[in-house]
N, CA, C and O of each residue as an XYZ file, in Angstrom:
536
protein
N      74.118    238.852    101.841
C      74.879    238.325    100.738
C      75.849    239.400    100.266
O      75.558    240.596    100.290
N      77.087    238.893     99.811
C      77.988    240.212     99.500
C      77.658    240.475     98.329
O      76.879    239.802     97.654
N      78.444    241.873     97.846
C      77.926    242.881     97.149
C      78.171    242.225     95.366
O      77.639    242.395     94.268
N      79.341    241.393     95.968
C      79.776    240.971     94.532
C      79.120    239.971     94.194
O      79.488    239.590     93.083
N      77.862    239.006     94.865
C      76.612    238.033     93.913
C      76.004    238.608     94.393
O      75.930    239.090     95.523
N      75.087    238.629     92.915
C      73.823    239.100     92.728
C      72.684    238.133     92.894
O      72.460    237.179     92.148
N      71.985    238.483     93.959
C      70.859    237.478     94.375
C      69.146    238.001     93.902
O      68.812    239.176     94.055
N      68.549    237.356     93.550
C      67.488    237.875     93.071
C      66.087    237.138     93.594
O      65.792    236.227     92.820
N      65.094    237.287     94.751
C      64.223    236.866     94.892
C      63.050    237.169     93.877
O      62.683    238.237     93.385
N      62.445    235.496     93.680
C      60.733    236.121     92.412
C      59.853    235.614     93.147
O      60.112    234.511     93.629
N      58.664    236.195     93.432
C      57.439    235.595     93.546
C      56.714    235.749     92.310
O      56.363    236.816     91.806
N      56.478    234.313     91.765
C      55.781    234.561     89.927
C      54.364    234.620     90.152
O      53.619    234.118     90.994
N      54.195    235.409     89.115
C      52.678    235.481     89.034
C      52.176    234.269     89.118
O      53.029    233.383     89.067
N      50.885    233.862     89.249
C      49.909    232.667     89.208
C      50.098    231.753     90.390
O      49.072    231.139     90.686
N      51.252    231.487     91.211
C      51.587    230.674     91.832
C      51.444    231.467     93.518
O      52.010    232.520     93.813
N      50.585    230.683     94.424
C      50.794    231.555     95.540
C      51.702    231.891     96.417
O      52.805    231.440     96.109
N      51.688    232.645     97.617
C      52.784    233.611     98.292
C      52.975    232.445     98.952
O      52.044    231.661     99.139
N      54.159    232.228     99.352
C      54.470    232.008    100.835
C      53.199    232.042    102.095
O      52.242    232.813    102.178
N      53.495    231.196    102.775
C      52.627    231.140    104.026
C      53.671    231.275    105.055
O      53.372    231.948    106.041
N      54.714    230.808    105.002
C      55.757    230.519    106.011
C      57.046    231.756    105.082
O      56.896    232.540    104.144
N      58.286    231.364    105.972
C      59.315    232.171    105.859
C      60.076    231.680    104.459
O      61.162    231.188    104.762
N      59.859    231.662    103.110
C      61.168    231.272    102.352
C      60.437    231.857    101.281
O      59.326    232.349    101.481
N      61.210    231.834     99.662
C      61.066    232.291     98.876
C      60.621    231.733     97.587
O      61.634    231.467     96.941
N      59.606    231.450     96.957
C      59.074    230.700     96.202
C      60.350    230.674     95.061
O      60.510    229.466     94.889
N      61.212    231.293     94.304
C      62.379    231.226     93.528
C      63.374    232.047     94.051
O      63.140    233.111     94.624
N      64.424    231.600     93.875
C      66.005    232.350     93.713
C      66.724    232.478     92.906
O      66.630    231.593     92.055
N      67.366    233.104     92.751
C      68.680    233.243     91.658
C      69.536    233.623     92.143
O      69.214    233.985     93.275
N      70.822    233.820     91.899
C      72.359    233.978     92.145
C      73.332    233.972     91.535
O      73.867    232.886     91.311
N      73.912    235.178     91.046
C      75.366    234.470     89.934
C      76.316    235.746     90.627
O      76.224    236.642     91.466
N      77.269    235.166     89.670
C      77.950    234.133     89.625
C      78.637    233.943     91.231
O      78.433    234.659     92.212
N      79.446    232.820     91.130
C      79.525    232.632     92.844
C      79.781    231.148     92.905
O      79.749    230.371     91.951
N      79.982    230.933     93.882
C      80.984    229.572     94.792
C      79.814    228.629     95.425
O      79.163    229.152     96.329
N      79.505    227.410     95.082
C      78.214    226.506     95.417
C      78.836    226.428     96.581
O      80.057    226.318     96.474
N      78.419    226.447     97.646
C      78.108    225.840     99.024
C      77.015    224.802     99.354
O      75.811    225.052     99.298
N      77.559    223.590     99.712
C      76.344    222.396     99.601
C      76.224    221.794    101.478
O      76.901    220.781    101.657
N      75.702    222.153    102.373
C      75.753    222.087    103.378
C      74.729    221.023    103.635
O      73.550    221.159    103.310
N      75.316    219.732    104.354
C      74.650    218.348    104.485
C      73.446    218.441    105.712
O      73.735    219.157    106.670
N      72.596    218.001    105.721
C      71.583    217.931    106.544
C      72.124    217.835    108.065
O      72.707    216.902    108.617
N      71.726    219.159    108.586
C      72.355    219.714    110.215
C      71.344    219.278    111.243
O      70.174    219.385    110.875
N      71.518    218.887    112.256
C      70.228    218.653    113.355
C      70.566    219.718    114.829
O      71.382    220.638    114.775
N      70.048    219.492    115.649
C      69.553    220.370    116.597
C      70.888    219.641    117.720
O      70.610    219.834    118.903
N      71.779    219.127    117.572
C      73.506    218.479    117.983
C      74.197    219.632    118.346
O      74.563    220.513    117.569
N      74.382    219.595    119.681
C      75.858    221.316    119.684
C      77.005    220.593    119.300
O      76.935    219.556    118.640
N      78.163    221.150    119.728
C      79.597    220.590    119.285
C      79.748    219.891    120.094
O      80.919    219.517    120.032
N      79.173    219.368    121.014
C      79.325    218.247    121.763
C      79.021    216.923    121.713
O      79.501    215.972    122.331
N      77.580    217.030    120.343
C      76.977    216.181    119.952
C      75.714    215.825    120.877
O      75.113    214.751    120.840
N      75.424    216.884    121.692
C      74.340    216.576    122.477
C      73.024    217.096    121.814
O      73.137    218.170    121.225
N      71.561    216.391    121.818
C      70.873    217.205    120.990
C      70.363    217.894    121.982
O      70.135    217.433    123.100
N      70.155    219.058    121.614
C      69.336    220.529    122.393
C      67.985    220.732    122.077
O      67.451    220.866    120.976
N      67.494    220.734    123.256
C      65.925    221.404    123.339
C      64.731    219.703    122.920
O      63.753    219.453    122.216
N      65.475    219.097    123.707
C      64.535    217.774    123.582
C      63.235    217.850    123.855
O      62.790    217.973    124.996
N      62.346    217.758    122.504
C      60.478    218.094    122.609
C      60.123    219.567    122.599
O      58.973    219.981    122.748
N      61.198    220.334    122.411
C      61.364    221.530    122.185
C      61.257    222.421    120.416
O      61.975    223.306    119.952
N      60.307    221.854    119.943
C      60.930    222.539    118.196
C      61.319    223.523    117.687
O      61.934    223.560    116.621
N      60.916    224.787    118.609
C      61.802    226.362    118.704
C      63.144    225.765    119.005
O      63.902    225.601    118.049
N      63.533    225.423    120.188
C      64.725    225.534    120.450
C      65.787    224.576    119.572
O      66.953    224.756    119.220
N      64.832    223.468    119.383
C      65.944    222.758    118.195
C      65.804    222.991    116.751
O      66.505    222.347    115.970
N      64.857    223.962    116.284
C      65.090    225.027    115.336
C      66.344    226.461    115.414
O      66.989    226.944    114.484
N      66.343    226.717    116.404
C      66.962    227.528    117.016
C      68.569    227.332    116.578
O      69.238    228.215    116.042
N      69.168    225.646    117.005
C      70.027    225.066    117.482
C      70.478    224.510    115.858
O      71.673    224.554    115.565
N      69.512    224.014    114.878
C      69.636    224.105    113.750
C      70.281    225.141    112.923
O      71.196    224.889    112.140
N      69.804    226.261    113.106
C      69.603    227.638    112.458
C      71.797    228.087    112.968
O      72.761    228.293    112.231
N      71.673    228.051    114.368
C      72.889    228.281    114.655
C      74.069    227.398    114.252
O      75.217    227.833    114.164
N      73.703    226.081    114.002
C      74.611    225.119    113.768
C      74.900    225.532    111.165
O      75.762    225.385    110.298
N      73.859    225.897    111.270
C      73.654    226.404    109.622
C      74.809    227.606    109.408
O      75.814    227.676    108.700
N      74.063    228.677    110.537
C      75.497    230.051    110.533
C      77.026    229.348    110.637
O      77.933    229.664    109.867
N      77.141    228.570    111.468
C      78.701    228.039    112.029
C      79.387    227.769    110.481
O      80.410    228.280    110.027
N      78.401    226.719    109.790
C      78.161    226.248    108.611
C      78.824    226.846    107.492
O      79.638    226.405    106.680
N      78.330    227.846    107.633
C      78.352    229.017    106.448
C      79.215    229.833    106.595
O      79.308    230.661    105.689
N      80.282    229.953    107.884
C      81.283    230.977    108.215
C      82.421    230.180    108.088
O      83.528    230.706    108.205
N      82.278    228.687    107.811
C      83.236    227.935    107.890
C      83.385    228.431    106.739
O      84.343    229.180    106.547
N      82.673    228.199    105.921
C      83.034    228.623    104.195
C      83.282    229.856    103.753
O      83.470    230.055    102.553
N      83.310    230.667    104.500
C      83.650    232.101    104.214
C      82.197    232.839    103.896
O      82.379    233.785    103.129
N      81.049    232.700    104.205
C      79.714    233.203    103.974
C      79.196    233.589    104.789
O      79.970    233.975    105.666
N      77.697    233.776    105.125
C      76.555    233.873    105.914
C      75.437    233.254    105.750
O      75.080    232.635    104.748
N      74.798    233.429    106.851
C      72.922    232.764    106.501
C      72.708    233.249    105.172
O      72.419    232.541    104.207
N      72.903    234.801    105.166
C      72.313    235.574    103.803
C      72.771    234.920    102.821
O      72.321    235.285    101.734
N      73.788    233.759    102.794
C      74.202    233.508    101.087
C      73.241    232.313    101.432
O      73.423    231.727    100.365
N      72.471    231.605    102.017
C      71.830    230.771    101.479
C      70.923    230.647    100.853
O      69.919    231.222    101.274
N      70.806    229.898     99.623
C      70.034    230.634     98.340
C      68.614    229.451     98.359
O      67.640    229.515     97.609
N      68.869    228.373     99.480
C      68.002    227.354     99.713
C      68.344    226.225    100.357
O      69.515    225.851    100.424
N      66.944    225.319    101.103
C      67.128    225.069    102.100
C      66.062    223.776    101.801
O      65.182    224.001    100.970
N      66.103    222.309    102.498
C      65.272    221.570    102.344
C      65.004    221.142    104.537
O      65.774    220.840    105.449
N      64.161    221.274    104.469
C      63.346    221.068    106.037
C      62.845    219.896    106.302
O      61.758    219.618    105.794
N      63.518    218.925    107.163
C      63.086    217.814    107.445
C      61.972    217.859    108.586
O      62.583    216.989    109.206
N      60.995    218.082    109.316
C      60.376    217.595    110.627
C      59.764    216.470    111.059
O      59.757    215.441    110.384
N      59.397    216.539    111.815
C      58.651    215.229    112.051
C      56.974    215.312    112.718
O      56.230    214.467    113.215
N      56.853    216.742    112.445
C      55.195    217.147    112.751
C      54.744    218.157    111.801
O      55.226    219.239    112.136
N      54.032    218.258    110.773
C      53.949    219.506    110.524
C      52.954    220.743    111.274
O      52.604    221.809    110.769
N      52.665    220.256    112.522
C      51.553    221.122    113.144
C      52.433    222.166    113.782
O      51.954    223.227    114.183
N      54.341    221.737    113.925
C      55.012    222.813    113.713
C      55.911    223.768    112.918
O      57.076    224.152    113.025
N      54.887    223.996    112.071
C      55.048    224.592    110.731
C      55.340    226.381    111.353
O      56.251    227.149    111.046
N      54.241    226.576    112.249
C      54.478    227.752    112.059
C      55.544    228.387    113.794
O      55.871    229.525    114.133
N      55.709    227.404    114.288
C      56.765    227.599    115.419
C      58.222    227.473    114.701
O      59.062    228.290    115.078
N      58.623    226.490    113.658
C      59.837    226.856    112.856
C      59.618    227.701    112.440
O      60.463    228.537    112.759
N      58.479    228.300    111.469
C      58.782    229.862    110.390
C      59.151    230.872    111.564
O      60.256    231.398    111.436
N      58.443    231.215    112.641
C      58.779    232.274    113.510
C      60.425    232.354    113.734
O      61.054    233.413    113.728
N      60.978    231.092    113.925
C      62.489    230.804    114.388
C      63.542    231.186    113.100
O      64.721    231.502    113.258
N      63.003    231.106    112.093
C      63.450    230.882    110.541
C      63.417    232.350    110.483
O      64.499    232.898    110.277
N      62.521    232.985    110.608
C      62.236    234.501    110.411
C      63.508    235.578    111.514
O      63.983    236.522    110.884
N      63.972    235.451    112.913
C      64.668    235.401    113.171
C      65.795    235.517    112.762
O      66.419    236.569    112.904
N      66.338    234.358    112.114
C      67.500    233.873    111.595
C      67.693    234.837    109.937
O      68.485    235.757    109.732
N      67.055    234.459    109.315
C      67.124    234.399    107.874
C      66.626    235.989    107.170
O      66.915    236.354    106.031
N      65.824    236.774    108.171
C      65.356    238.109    107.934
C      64.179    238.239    107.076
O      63.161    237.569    106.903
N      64.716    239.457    106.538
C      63.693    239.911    105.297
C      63.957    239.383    103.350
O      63.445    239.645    102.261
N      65.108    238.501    103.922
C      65.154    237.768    102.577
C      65.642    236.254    102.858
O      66.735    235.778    103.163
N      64.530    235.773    102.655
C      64.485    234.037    103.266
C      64.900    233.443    101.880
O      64.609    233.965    100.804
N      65.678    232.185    102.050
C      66.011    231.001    100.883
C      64.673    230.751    100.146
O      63.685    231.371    100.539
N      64.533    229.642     98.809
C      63.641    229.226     98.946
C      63.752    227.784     99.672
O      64.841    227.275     99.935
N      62.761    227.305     99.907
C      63.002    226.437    100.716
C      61.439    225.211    100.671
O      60.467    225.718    100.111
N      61.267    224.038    101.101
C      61.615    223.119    100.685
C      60.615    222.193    102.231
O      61.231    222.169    103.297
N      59.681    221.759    102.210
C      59.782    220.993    104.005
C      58.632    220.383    104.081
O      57.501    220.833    103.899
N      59.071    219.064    104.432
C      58.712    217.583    104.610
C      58.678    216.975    106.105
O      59.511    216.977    107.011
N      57.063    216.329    105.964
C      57.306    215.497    107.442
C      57.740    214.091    107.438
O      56.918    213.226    107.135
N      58.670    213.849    107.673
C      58.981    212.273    107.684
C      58.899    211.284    108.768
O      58.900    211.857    109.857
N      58.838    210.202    108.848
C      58.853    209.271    109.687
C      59.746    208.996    111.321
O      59.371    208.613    112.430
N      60.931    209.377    110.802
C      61.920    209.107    111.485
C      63.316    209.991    111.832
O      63.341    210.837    110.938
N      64.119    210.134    112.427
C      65.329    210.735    112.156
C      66.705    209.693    112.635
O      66.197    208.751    113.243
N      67.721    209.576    112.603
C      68.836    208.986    113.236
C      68.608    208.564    114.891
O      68.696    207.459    115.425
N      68.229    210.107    115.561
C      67.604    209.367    116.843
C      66.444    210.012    117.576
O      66.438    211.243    117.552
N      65.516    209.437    118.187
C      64.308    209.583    118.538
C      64.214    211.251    119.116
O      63.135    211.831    118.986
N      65.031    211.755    119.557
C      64.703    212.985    120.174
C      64.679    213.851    119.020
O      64.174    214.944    119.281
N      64.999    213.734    118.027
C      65.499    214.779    116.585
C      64.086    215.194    116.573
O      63.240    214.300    116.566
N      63.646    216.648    116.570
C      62.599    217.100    115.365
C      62.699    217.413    113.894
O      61.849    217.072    113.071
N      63.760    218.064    113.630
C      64.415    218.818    112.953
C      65.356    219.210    112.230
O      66.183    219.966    112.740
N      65.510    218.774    110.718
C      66.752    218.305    110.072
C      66.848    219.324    108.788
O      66.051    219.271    107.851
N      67.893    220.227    108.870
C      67.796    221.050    107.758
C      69.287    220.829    106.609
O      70.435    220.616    106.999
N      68.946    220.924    105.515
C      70.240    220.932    104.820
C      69.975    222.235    103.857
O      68.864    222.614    103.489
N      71.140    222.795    103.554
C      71.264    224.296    102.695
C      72.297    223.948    101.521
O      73.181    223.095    101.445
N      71.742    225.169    100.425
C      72.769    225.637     99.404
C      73.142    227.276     99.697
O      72.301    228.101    100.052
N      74.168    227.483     99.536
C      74.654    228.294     99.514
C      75.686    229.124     98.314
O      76.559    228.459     97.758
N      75.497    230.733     97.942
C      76.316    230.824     96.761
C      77.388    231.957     97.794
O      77.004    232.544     98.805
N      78.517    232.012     97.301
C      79.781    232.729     97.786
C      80.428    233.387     96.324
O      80.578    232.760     95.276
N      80.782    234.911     96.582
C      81.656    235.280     95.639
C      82.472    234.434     95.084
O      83.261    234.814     94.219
């Protein structure tokens, strides 16, 4: 995150840690909302990548998020949070490994749900972000 917002991770007392990669609260001021619409595991071709694969279409997520965020003049690091669509949660901890990767030693907070369905049958994996910018 650049130097000029101030980002502030809390883990509050009483409430437990993280199990996975994100940050139980954030903060950020002042700075430029970035609202980035729910991304899937689609290259620029529109092909989805890593079919039955949830690393790799985590992976493909995560990269399609950076593209995301450089469009706007940012990085992963300005994302201040993140909501996680899947469609298993038994891969909970094959996304955090991929997330960890990506996102470092200061993860969003973040947000993740197993749902029913996606647009099309091969999807695991549907992420949407906020983002703050100088």
């Amino acid at each position: 995150m650049s130097d000029s917002v101030a980002r502030e991770n809390i883990f509050p007392a009483g409430v437990s840690k993280p199990t996975g990669h994100w940050t139980t609260v954030t903060t950020a001021r002042p700075g430029k909302l970035v609202f980035i619409s729910g991304l899937t595991a689609k290259n620029e071709r529109g092909e989805i990548v890593g079919v039955g694969d949830i690393a790799a279409q985590t992976r493909q997520v995560c990269e399609n998020l950076q593209a995301a965020m450089r469009a706007a003049g940012g990085a992963l690091a300005d994302i201040v949070r993140v909501d996680v669509f899947i469609k298993d949660m038994a891969s909970f901890k094959d996304i955090h490994a991929v997330r960890r990767e990506y996102f470092g030693a200061n993860p969003p907070a973040s947000t993740m749900l197993a749902i029913s369905a996606f647009t099309h049958p091969d999807m695991l994996i549907e992420i949407n972000a906020i983002g703050v910018l100088p």
